[in-house]
N, C-alpha and C positions, 0 to 999 in steps of 0.2 A: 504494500500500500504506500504510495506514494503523500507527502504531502499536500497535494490539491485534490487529491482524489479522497472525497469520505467516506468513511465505512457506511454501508446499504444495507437498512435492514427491510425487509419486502413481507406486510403480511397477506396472506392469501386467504380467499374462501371461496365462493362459489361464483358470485355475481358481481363483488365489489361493490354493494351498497348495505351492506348490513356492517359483518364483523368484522371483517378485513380494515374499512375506512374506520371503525369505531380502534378497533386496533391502532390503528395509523397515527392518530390521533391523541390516544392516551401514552403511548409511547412518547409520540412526540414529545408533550409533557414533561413525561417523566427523564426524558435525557435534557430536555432542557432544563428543570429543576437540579440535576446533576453538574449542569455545566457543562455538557457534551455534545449542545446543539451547532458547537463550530465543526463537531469533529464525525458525527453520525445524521445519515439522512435517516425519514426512515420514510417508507410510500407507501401505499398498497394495491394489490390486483387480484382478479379471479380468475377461476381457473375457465372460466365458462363466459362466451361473449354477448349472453343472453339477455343481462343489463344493461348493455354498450349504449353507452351516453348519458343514462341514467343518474340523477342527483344520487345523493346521500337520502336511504329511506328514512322518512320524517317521522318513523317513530326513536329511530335511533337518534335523531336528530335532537328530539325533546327529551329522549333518555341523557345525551350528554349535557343536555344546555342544564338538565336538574343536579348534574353530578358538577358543574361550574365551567364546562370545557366549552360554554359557546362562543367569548372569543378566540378560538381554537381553529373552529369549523371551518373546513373552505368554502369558499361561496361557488369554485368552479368546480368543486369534485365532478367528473368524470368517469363512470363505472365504464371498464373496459376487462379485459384478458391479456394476462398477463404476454410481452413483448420478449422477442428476442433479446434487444437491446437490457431491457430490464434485467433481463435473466443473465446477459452477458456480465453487467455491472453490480449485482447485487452476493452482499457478502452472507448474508444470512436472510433465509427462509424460515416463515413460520405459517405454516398453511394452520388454520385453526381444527381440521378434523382429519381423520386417517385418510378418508375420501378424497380429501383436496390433495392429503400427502402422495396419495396415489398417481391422482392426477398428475401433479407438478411432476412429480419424479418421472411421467413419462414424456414431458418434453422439454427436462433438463440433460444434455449432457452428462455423459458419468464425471465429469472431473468436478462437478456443481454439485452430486447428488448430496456428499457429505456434510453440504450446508444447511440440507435438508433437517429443520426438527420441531414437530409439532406444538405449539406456542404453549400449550399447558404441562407439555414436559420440563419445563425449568422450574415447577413448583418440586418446592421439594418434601412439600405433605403430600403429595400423590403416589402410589406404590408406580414403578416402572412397569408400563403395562409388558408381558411377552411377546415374541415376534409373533403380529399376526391380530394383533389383541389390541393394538393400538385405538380402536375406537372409546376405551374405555376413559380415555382421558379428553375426547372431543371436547370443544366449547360448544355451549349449547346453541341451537339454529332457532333462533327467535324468530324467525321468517314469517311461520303459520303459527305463531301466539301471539299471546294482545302483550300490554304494559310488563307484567310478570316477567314471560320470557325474556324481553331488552333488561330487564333489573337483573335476571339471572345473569346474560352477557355482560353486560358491562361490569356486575363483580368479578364474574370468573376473568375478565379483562384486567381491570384494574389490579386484584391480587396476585398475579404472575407477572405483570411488568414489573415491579422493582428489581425480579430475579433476572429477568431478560436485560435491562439497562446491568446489573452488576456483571452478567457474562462477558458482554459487550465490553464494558469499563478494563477489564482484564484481558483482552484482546488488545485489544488499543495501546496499554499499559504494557505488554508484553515485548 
């Protein structure tokens, strides 16, 4: 990693208007509360171009604006499928379910795949699911629920970034 070039953190899900930008976002945050918004980007994309062009869904929307993040929000979010280009520059993957992991991993290059790791595997209250088992640690798909399910996402969000900014931090550091 050169110095102009920041470490990429990319999170993934399905359509890139739910968990991925709510991702994107709270991260955001949290490395710039760290101090590491000169040194880490971080984006997000889906694996699926079904939402292509599509705002930030407005419940996730009002989920984060309740949690304090709505100076945060971008006003051009852009839901698209994740790019060559993206996938060439990006240091770390976190697709939020084994499903997206799957996905991604099949049109990442093998020398990327190791980047690959699903965004609730840095909690380290969660047992390491088996190979194969990895659904068990998915974040929840608010998609088809009301309020509830976005409160579900946005904790399970929330409580695994500090771990993903300290990985990061020690990467960098390293």
């Amino acid at each position: 990693m050169t110095d102009e070039k920041k470490y990429t953190v990319m999170t993934v899900c399905t359509g890139n208007i739910c968990r991925s930008p709510m991702g994107e976002i709270i991260l955001r945050h949290y490395f710039d509360e760290r101090g590491l918004s000169d040194r880490v980007d971080v984006e997000s994309s889906g694996v699926s171009d079904e939402e292509w062009s599509h705002p930030i869904d407005p419940r996730a929307v009002h989920v984060l604006r309740e949690r304090g993040y709505g100076d945060e929000i971008p006003r051009d979010h852009f839901a698209h499928r994740i790019s060559r280009d993206e996938i060439n520059r990006t240091d770390l993957f976190l697709p939020m379910t084994a499903s997206h992991m799957r996905a991604l991993l099949r049109m990442l290059p093998p020398a990327k795949r190791a980047e690959v790791h699903m965004y609730r595997s840095f909690d380290p209250n969660l047992p390491k699911p088996p190979a194969g088992r990895e659904s068990e640690i998915d974040l929840v798909d608010p998609w088809y629920g009301g309020p509830h399910e976005f409160e579900v996402a946005i904790d399970q969000i929330e409580q695994v970034a500090p771990y993903i900014v300290d990985w990061v931090a020690r990467r960098l550091d390293a």
